[in-house]
C-alpha positions in Angstrom: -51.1 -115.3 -64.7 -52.4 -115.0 -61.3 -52.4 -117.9 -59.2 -55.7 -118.8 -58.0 -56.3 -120.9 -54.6 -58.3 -124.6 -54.2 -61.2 -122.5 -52.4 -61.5 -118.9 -52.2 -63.7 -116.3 -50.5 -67.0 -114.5 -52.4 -65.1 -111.4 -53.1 -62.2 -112.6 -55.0 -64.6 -115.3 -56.8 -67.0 -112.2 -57.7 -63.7 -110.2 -58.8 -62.9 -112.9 -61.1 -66.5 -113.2 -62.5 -66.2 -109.6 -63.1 -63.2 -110.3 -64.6 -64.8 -112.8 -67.4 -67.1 -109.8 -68.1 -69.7 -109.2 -66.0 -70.5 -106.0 -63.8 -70.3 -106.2 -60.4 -74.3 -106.6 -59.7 -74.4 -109.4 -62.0 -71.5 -111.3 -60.8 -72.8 -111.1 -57.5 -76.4 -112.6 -58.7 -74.7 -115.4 -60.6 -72.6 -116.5 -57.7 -75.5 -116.8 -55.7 -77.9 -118.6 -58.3 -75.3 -120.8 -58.5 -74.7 -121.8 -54.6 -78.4 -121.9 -54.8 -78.4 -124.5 -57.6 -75.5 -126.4 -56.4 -73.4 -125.5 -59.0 -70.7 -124.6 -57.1 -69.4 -126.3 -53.6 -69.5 -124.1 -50.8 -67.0 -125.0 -47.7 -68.3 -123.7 -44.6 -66.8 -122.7 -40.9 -68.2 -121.3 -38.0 -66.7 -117.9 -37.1 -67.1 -116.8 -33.6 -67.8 -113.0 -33.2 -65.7 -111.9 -30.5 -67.1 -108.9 -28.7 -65.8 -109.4 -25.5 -62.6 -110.5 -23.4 -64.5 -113.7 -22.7 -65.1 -114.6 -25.7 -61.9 -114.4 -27.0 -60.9 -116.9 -24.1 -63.3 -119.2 -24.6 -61.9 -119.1 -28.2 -58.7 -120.0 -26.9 -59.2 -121.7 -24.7 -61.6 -124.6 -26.2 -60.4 -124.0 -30.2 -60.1 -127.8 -30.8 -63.8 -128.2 -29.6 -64.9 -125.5 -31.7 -63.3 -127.5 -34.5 -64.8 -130.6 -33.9 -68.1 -129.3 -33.0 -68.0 -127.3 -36.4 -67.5 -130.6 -38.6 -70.1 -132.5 -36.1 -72.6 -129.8 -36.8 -72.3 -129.7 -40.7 -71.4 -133.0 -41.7 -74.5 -133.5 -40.0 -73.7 -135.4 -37.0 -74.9 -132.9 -34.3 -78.4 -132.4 -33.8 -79.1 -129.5 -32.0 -82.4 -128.4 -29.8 -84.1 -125.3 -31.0 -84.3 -122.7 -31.3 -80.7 -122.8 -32.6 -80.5 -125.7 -34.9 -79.1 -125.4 -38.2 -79.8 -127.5 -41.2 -77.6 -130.7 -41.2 -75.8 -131.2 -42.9 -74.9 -127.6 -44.2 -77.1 -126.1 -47.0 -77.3 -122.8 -48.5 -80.7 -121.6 -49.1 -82.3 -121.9 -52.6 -83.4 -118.6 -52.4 -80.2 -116.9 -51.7 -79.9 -113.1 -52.5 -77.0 -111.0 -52.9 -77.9 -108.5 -50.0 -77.9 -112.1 -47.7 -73.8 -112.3 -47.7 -71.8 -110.2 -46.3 -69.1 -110.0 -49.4 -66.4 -108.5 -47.9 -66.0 -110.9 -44.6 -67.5 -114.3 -47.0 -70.2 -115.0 -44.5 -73.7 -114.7 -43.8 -75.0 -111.7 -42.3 -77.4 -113.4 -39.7 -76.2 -114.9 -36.9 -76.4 -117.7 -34.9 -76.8 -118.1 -31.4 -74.7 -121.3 -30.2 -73.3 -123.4 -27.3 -70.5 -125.4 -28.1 -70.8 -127.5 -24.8 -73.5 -127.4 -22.3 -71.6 -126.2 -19.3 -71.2 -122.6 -21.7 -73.5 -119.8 -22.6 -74.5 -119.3 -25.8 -72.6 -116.9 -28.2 -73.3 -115.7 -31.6 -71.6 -116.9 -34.8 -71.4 -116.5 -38.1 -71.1 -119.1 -41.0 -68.5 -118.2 -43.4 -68.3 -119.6 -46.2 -65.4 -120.0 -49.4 -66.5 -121.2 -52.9 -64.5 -123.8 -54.9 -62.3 -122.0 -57.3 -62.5 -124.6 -59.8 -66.7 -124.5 -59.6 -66.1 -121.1 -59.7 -64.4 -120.7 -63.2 -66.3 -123.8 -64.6 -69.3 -122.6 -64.0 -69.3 -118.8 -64.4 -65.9 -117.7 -65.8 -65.9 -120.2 -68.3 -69.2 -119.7 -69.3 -69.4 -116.0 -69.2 -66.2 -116.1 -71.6 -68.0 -118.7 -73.8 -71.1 -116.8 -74.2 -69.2 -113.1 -74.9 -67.6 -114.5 -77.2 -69.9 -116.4 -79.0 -72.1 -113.3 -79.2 -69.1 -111.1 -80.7 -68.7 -113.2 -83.1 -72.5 -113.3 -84.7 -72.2 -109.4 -84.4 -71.1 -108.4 -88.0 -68.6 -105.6 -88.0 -67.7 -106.7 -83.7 -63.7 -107.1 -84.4 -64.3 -103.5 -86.0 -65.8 -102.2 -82.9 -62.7 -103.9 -80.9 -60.3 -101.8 -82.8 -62.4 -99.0 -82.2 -62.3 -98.9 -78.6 -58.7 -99.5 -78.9 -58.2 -96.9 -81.3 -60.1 -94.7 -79.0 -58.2 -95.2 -76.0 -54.8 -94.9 -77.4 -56.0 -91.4 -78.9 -57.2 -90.7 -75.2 -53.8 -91.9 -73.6 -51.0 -92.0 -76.2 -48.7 -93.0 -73.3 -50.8 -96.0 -72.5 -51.7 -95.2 -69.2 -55.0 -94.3 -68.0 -55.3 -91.7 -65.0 -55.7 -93.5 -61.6 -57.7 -90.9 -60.1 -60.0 -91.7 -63.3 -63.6 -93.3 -62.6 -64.0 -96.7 -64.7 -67.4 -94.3 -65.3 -65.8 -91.2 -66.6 -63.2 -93.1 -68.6 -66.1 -95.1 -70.0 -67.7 -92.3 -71.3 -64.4 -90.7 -72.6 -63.8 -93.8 -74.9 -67.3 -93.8 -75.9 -67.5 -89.9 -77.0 -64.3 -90.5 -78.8 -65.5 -93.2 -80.9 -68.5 -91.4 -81.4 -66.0 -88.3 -82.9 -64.1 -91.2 -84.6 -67.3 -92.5 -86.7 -66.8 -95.6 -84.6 -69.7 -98.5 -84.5 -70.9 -98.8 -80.5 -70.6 -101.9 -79.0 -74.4 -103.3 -78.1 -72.6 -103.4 -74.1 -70.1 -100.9 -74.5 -68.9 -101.0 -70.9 -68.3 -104.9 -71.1 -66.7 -104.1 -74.5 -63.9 -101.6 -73.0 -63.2 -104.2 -69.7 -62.3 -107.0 -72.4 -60.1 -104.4 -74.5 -58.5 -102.6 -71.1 -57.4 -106.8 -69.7 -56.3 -107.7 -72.9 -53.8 -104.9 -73.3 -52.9 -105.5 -69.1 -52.2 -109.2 -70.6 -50.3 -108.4 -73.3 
């Protein structure tokens, strides 16, 4: 089992969502309802964007300000002038969209314009951001798991459709392995055809369906 960290950043929580069985779109939008609602305890940190020698010095050279500034400004003990001033303490937005993070650096895509001491200019930041692991899983991973299951279980014949698929795939792939040059797609649609050839019943989410199948056999 893979180990999973006290806080993490949005792509590895969205890969686990995924994980519990939702597409990538939806684990994305669920992550961010979520923040949104407060279900899950976002740990922020201002990230300088370094663009130029100078910047990177004044990184260097005045790091422990930047820390203490940084827990000042969201545990709400800073209060600074606009036009820069951030909500203290730290918030994320109730309306928060999917397209608003950047998922790949877990931060927001605006930035911030901000002087960490009066005697220096400005210079833009962004807020990154990592998600409690433990919100993470209660919350979505948990849940997601929960609900799949408990809708498998009022479909009649869904345990039938499980052998199915894997009946399918082992036609496809006596060997076991599936093609790595193979789209999750095409190799959807493979499995699919061949339980259509096999007389198989069709999941209601057939895609879903194959993930679970395709982790359960990595697990075992």
């Amino acid at each position: 089992m893979k180990y999973v960290p006290e806080w993490e950043q949005l792509s590895e929580a969205r890969e686990r969502v995924m994980d519990a069985g939702c597409s990538r779109h939806e684990a994305q939008l669920n992550i961010c309802r979520a923040m949104a609602d407060g279900k899950i305890t976002v740990r922020p940190s201002l990230d300088l964007i370094k663009k130029t020698v100078l910047d990177h010095q004044i990184h260097h050279r005045y790091a422990r300000q930047i820390t203490k500034f940084a827990h000042d400004l969201f545990s709400g003990v800073n209060r600074y002038p606009k036009p820069w001033e951030l909500h203290k303490p730290f918030s994320v937005p109730k309306r928060l969209k999917p397209s608003d993070l950047d998922w790949h650096r877990s931060c927001f895509k605006v930035t911030w314009s901000i002087a960490i001491r009066p005697d220096i200019a400005p210079m833009l930041w962004h807020i990154s951001i990592e998600l409690c692991s433990v919100d993470v899983t209660k919350v979505l991973c948990a849940r997601t798991n929960s609900a799949e299951r408990t809708h498998a279980e009022a479909k009649s014949g869904s345990g039938a459709k499980t052998r199915g698929i894997a009946e399918a795939i082992t036609q496809l792939w006596p060997n076991g392995t599936i093609p790595n040059g193979l789209s999750a797609k095409d190799r959807n649609r493979a499995i699919i055809d061949r339980m259509r050839q096999n007389g198989s019943s069709i999941p209601l989410k057939p895609e879903r369906a194959i993930q679970r199948v395709l982790k359960a056999r990595r697990s075992n």
